[in-house]
C-alpha positions as CSV (number, residue, x, y, z in Angstrom):
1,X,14.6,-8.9,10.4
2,X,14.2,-6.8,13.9
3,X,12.0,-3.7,14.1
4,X,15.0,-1.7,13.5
5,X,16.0,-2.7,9.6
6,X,12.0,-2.9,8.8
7,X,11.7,0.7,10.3
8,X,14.9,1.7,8.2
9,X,13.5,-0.3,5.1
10,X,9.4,1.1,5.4
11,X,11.4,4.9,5.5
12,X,13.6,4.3,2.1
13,X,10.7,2.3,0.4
14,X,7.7,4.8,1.7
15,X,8.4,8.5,0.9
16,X,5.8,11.2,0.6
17,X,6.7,13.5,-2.1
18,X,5.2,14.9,-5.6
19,X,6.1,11.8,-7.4
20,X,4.0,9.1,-5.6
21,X,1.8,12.2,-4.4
22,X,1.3,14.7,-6.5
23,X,-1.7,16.5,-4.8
24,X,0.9,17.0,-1.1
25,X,1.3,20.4,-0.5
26,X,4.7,21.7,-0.4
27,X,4.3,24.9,1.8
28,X,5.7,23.9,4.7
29,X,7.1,20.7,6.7
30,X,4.6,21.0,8.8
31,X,1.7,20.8,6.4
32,X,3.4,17.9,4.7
33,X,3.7,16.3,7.9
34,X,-0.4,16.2,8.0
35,X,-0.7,15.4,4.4
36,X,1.4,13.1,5.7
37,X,-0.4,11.1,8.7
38,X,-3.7,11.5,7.4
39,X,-2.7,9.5,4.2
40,X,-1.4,7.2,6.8
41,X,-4.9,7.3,8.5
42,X,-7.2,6.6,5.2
43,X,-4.5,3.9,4.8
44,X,-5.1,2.3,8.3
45,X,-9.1,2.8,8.1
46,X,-9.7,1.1,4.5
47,X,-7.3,-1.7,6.5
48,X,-10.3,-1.7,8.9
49,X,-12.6,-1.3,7.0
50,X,-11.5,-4.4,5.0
51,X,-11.3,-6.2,8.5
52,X,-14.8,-5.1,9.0
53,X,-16.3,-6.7,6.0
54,X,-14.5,-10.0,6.6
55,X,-16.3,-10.2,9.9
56,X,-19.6,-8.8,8.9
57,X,-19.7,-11.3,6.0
58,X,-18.7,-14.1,9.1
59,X,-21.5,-12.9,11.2
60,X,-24.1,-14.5,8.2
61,X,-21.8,-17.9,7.2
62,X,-20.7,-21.2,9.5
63,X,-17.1,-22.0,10.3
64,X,-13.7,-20.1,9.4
65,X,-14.6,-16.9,7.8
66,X,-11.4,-15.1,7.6
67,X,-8.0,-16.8,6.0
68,X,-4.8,-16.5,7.0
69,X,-3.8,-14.6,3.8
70,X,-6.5,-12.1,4.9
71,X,-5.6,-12.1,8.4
72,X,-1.9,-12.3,7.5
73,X,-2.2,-9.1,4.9
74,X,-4.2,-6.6,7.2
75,X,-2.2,-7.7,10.0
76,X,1.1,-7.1,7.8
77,X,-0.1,-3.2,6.6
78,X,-1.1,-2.2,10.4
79,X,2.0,-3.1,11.4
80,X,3.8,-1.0,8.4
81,X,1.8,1.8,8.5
82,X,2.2,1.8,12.6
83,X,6.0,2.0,11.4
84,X,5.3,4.9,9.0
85,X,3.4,6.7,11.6
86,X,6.5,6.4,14.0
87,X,8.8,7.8,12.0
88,X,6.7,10.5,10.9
89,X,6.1,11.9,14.2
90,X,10.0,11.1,15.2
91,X,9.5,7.6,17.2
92,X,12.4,5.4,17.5
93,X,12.5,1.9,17.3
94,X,13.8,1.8,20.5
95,X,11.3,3.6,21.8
96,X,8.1,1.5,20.6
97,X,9.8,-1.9,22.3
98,X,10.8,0.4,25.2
99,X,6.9,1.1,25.3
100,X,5.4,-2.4,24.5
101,X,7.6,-3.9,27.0
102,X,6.5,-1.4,29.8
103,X,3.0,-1.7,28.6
104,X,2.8,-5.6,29.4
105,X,5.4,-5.1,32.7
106,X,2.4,-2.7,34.1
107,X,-0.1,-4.4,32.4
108,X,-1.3,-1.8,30.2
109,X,-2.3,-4.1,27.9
110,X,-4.8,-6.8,29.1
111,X,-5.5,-10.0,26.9
């Protein structure tokens, strides 16, 4: 699957609305919109959050303290609720590669 169908696919599957959110506001689009990306946020920070635990908990133990399920399920909702957050605000797909592929030609992006 490209970024393109899993963009498509997180847009049909994720929809804010009064069924699965029942406290959004309806006033406007634009007030939705921030209902909107700060859901997104308190999504993204528990995903932190949970991150942060892992490695707090490593700090006190010996060897491998995360798994790869762990790694493999925070890693798996940044990377959907990045994809939410771009088509909220009206990012292509073509438009994050277009940027992650200029970011490592310029070197935006240091390892």
């Amino acid at each position: 699957m490209d970024i393109r169908k899993l963009m498509e696919l997180v847009a049909v599957s994720w929809k804010f609305g009064k069924k699965n959110y029942p406290r959004i506001p309806v006033e406007s689009t634009e007030v939705r919109t921030e209902f909107a990306l700060k859901h997104i946020h308190l999504h993204m920070s528990f995903e932190v959050g949970e991150l942060a635990k892992i490695l707090e908990a490593g700090d006190h133990a010996s060897g491998l303290f995360i798994s790869i399920e762990q790694g493999r399920h925070i890693a798996r909702n940044f990377i959907l609720n990045g994809l939410k957050l771009a088509e909220i605000l009206g990012v292509t797909h073509e438009e994050i590669v277009a940027e992650l592929l200029t970011g490592y030609l310029e070197n935006k992006y240091k390892t």
